[in-house]
N, C-alpha and C positions, 0 to 999 in steps of 0.2 A: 584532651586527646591530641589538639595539634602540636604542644608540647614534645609530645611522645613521636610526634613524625618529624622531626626534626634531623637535619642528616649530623650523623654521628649518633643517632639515637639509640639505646642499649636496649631497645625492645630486638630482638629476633626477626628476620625474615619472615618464616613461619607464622610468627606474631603478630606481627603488620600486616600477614595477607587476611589472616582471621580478623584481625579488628577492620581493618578494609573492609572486605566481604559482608560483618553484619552490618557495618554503617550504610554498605548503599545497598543492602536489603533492605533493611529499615528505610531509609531515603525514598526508595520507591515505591513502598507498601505505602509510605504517607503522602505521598504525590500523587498515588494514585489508587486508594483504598476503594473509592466510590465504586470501581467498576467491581469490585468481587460480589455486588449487588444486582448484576446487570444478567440482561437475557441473550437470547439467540438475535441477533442482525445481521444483516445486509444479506452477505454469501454464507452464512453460517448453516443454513437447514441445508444449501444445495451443498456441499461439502461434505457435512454428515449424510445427507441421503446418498452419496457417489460413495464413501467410505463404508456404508452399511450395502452398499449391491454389489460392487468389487474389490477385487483382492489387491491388494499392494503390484505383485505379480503383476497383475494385468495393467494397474496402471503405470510400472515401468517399459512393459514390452510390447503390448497390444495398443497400436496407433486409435486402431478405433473407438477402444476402451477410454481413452485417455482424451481424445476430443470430444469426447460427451461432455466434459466437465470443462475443457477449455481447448478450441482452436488455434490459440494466441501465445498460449506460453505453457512453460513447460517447467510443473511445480509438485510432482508427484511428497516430497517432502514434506506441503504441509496436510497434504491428504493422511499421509503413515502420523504424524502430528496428532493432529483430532481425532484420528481411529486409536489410537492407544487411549485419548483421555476417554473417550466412549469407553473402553475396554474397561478401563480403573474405575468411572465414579459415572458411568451411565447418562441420561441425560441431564445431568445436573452443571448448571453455568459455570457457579462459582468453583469449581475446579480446575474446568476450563481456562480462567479469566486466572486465576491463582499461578497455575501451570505458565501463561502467557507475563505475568509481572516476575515472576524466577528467571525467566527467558531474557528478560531484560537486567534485571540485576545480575546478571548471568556475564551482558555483555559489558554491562560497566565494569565489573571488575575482570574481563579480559582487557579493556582500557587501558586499566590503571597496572592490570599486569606488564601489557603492550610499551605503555611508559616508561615503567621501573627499568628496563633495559636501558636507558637513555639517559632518564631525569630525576631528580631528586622525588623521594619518595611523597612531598608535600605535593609537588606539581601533577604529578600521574592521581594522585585524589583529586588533585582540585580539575583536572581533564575529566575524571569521571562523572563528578560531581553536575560541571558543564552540561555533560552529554544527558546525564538525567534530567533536568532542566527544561530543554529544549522540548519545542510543540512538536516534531516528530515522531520523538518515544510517548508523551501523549497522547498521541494519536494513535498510534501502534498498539498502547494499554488498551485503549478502548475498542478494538475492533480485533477479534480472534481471527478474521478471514485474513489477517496483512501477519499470521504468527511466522511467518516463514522469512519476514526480513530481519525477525529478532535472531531466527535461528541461524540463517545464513551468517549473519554479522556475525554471533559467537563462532561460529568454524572458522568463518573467516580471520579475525582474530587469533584465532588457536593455529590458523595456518602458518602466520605469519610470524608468529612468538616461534614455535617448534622452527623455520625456516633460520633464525636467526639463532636459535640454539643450536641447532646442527654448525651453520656455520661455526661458529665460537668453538662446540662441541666436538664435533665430528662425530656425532653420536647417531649409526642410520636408526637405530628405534626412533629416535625425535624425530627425524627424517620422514621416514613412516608413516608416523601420525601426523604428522602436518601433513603429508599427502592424502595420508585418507581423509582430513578435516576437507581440504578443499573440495575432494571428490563428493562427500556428502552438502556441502554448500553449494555447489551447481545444479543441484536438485531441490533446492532451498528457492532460489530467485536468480534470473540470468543477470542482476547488477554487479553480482560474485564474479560470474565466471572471467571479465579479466584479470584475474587476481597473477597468473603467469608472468605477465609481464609488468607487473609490480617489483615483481620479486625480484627479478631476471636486475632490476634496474638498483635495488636497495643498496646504500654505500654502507654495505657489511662487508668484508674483507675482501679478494679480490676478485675478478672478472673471469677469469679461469675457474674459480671453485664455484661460484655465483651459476655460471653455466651449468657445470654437472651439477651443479644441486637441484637446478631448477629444470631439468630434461623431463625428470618424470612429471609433474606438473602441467609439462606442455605434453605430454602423453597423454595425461589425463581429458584436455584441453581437446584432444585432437577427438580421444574415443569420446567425447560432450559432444565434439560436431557431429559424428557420425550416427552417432544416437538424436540427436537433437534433428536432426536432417529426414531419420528414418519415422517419429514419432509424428510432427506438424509439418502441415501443408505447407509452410514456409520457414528458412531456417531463421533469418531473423525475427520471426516474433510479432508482437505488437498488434495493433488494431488496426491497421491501416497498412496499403499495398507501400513495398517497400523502392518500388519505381518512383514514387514521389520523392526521396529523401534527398538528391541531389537541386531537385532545385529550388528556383531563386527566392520562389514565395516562402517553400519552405525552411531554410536557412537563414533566410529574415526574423521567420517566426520563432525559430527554436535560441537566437540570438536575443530577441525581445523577452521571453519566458525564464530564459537562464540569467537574466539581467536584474528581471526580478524576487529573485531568490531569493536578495537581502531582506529586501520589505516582507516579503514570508514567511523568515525565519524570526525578525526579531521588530516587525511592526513598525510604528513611528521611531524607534531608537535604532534603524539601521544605518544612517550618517556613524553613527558612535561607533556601531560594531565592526563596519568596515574599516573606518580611520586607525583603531585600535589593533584589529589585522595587520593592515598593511603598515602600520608603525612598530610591530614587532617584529615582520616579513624584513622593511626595510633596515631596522635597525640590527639586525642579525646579520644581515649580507655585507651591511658597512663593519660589524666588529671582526666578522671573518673572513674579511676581504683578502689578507695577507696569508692566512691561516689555508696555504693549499690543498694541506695534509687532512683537512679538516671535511669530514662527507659535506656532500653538495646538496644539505638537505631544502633549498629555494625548488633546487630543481625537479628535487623529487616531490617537493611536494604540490607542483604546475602537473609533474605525472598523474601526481594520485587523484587533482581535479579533473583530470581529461577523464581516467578509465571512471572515475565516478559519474563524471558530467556526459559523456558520449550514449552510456545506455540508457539515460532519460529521453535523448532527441526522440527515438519513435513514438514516447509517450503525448508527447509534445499537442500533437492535432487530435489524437483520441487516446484515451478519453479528456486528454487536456492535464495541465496542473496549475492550479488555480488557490492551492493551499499550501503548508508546511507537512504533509500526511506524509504518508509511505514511500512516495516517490524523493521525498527529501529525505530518506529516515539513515541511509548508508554515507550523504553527503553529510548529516550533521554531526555524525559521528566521525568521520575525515577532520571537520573542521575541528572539531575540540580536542582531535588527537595533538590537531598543528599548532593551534595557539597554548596547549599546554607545554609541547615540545620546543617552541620556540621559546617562550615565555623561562622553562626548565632550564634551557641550553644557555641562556642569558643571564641567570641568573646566579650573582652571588652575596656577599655577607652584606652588604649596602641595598642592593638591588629587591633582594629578595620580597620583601612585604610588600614592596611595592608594587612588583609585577603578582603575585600574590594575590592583592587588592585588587589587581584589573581586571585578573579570571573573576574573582568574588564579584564583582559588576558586572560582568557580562551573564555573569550566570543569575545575577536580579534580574537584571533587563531581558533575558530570554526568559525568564518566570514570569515575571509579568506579562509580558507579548502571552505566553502560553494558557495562561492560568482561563482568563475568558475566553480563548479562542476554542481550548479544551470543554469549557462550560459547555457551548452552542454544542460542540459534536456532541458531549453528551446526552444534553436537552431533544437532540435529534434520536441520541441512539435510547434516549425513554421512549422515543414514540415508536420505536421497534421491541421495545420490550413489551409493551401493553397491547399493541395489535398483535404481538405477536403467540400473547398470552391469551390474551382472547382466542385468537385461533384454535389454539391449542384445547382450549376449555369447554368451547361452543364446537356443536353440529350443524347439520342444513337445513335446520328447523327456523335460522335469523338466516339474514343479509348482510355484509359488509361492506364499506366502500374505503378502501386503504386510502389512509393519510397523502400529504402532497411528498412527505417525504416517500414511502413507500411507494407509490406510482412508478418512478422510472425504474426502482428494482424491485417491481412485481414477482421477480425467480425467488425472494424470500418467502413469500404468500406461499406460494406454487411447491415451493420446497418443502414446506412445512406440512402443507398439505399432505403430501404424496408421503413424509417421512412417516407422520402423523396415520397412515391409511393401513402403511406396512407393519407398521408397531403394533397397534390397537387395533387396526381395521372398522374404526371409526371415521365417520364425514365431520366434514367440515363448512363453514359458513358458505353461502353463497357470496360472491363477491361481486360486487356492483364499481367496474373502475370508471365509470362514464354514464354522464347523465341516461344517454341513449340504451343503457344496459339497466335502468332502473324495472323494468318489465320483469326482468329474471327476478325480482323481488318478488313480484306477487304481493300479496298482503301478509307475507315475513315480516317480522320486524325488521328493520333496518339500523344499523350501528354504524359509529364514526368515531375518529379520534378527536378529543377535543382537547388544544394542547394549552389551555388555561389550567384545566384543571388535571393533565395529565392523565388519561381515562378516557373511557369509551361511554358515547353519549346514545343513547335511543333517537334515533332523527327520523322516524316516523311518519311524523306527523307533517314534516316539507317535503315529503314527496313529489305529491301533489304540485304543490308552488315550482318546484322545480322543473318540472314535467311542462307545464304551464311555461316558465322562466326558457327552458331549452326550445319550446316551439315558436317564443317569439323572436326568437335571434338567428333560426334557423332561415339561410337562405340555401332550399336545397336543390335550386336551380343556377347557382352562379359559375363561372366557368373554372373549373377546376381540373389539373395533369397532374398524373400519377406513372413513372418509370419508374420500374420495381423489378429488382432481380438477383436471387439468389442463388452463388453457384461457388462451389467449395467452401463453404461456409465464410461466406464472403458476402456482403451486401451491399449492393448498389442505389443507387436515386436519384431521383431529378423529378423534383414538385415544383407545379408553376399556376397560374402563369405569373404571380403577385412575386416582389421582389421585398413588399414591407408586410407585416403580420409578421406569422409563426405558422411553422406546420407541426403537428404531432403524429406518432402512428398511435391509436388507437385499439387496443386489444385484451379481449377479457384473460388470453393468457400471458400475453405480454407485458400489458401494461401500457403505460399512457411515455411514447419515447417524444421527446421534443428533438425534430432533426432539424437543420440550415436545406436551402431548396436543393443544394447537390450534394452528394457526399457519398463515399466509401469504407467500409468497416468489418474487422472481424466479428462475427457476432454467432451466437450457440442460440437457431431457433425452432422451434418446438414441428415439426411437419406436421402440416395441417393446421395449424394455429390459425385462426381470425384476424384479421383487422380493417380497419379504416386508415383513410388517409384525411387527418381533419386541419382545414385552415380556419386562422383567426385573424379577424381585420383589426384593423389602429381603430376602427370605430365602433365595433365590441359585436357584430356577426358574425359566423362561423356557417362553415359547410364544410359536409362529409360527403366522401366518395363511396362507389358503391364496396359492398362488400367483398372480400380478397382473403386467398389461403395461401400459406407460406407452402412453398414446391422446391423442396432442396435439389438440387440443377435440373430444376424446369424450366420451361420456356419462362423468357419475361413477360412482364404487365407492363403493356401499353395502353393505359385506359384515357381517354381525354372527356370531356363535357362542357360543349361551349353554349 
């Protein structure tokens, strides 16, 4: 077949895009077949349960419909998403997961379409090829609640091919669609929505056409604010108040986290991958240094890093990014458009295998980096398939106490629960998240995940021991501050008086959250909800505060105990 992608090759357009098309179908189904085996996690049941109680309707136009499922961002798309695969093949994963690997072959071959305007038809494969590779789209296979950054990237894609065929064309249906593409991708994930000023900048023909072309676009842009503004309590977004974003602490941080990008995209070989960037970056700018007439693609492609790189900063302090996931998944697909496009633009009858060979290596070396880091999410996303099948299978007649992975997103349990209650009108396990809730067992059996053998174990019989284990490390006299306060779905804190340990919030609806002693956050929480405020020392005792109900704009919690 590489044969046949050869430029001057006598296969057909048409032809090339078909044989494209099934190769990185195929590519992906084999890179990522494991998941069309996989269950419901993370955000998946609370999704489907907000898709099964509202209407589409509602969650574009009714604000308060829509911060039920999220205060932070505004993603009505992949809601319409999971409610059609509901509609098609009911609760069943693998359709799900089937639907989300198409999503992504999807995008790779708007890639390699994206390319072929530019580059030799070998290079725009070997770009796609790239992007499939990378532990982003790995991570994105493996988790249905992130289906909205495959889909955004295809619009987005499709935005931007239709924006440059009109140019060339003058064709407004192409026009058209590439506007409605973007208009449905701002609905997808707000890493989309600078795509306006991409365009506005692209060295396609001139700056006069460039303008009209791109008016409606910023039309669109503008009725996003105005919509975006009317729906969430804040227009920017994010989990964290947007007052912080200027300073100095913060701009440190979001400088140190963008910095290491490289080590997260491709592991211990990010020396290589960089060197090999900026050695085709630099060597491109030296051969078309004279070449005026020649678009300014360094420049644009410093653009396309800013609009990529700018909407991760709020993500930055919450929830954090600390992997190559979702939050990198629109950045890796940037990168391999560039090194395919420069590598393309560079390339001729000497050059070629060569540059050729360097994508082929970069695309091992992010396979590698990928392939174990993929393993662990996966390993992680079994122990949501199996609790999460239990759930589903067992009543309130057992006990459960969710894995360490499950704890901090207890809204899976919860989800499932509740989806589970509407469907069948069946109960579900008791859930035990903390020793001190072991009472709500009773003499239920008691269940656990056990991640040797991948399965739920009968834990029974260490009740007892544990119950015993928790009273002697309990100090429930030591002095312990709790400020607490929830107000437009906003939360505040300040836990003291220790500066070393951990504190968690504690909650049989919540979940077990590990917070830092101060901090602020968007967060969707249950009114009335339960919890504790629990410290752990470096010398392995802990205390709990007394008990606290979540008061969406109530007064706050000034509790102290000295």
């Amino acid at each position: 077949m590489c044969d046949e992608f050869q430029r001057g090759s006598t296969m057909s357009k048409p032809l090339q895009m078909l044989t494209a098309a099934a190769f990185l179908l195929l590519l992906t189904i084999l890179l990522n077949a494991g998941v069309l085996s996989a269950g419901w996690r993370w955000d998946d049941p609370s999704i489907l349960l907000h898709a099964h109680q509202f209407s589409i309707v509602q969650d574009v136009l009714d604000p308060a419909v829509w911060q039920q499922f999220s205060p932070a961002n505004l993603t009505p798309l992949l809601i319409l998403s999971l409610e059609v695969d509901l509609i098609l093949a009911g609760l069943s994963p693998w359709f799900f997961y089937l639907h989300q690997l198409l999503l992504l072959a999807a995008a790779a071959l708007m890639l390699f379409t994206l390319l072929r305007l530019w580059c030799d038809t070998r290079f725009a494969l070997a770009g796609a090829v790239l992007f499939l590779c990378g532990l982003p789209v790995m991570t994105v296979a493996e988790q249905l609640m992130t289906r909205h950054y495959a889909e955004g990237l295809v619009l987005t894609l499709l935005s931007i091919y239709g924006f440059v065929r009109y140019l060339r064309t003058n064709s407004i249906a192409v026009l058209l669609l590439a506007v409605l593409a973007y208009a449905l991708a701002v609905t997808a994930k707000e890493v989309y929505v600078p795509l306006p000023a991409l365009l506005l900048c692209l060295p396609e023909s001139g700056w006069r056409k460039r303008i009209r072309a791109s008016a409606p676009f910023f039309g669109v842009l503008l009725v996003y604010a105005l919509w975006r503004s009317w729906m969430l309590p804040s227009v920017t977004g994010g989990y964290v108040d947007s007052a912080s974003y200027f300073s100095a602490a913060f701009i440190q941080q979001v400088m140190a986290t963008f910095l290491s990008f490289p080590r997260l995209l491709s592991g211990a070989a990010w020396p290589l991958w960089v060197a090999l960037y900026l050695g085709l970056l630099g060597f491109y700018l030296w051969k078309k240094r004279t070449a005026t007439s020649q678009p300014v693609w360094p420049l644009f492609s410093l653009l396309v890093a800013a609009l990529v790189l700018l909407p991760l900063a709020p993500l930055v302090q919450a929830p954090g990014i600390a992997q190559a996931d979702r939050y990198l998944f629109a950045m890796w697909a940037a990168l391999s458009f560039s090194m395919a496009f420069f590598a393309g633009r560079l390339a001729d009858r000497r050059s070629s295998p060569w540059l050729l060979a360097g994508l082929g290596v970069l695309a091992v070396v992010s396979l590698m980096h990928a392939l174990p880091a993929r393993q662990a999410m996966a390993s992680v996303g079994q122990s949501f398939d199996v609790q999460g099948e239990f759930v589903w299978q067992n009543n309130d007649s057992v006990a459960y106490q969710p894995s360490a992975e499950v704890l901090p997103a207890l809204w899976f349990v919860s989800g499932l629960t509740e989806l589970k209650s509407r469907i069948s009108g069946e109960s579900s396990p008791v859930v035990v998240v903390d020793d001190i809730y072991l009472t709500l067992a009773g003499n239920k059996p008691l269940f656990a995940y056990d991640a040797q053998c991948q399965c739920m174990q009968d834990e029974s019989a260490s009740a007892d021991v544990r119950r015993q284990q928790l009273l002697a490390s309990l100090r429930p006299m030591a002095p312990l501050r709790v400020q607490f306060e929830y107000q437009q779905r906003t939360v505040s804190w300040q836990f003291g008086p220790y500066t070393d340990g951990s504190y968690q919030l504690v909650s049989g609806q919540i979940g077990v959250i590990p917070a830092p002693p101060v901090g602020q956050m968007r967060a969707l929480l249950a009114e009335g909800a339960e919890f504790y405020v629990r410290y752990q020392s470096p010398e392995g005792w802990q205390s709990y505060s007394d008990r606290f109900l979540i008061n969406h704009d109530g007064p706050a919690i000034d509790w102290v105990r000295e």
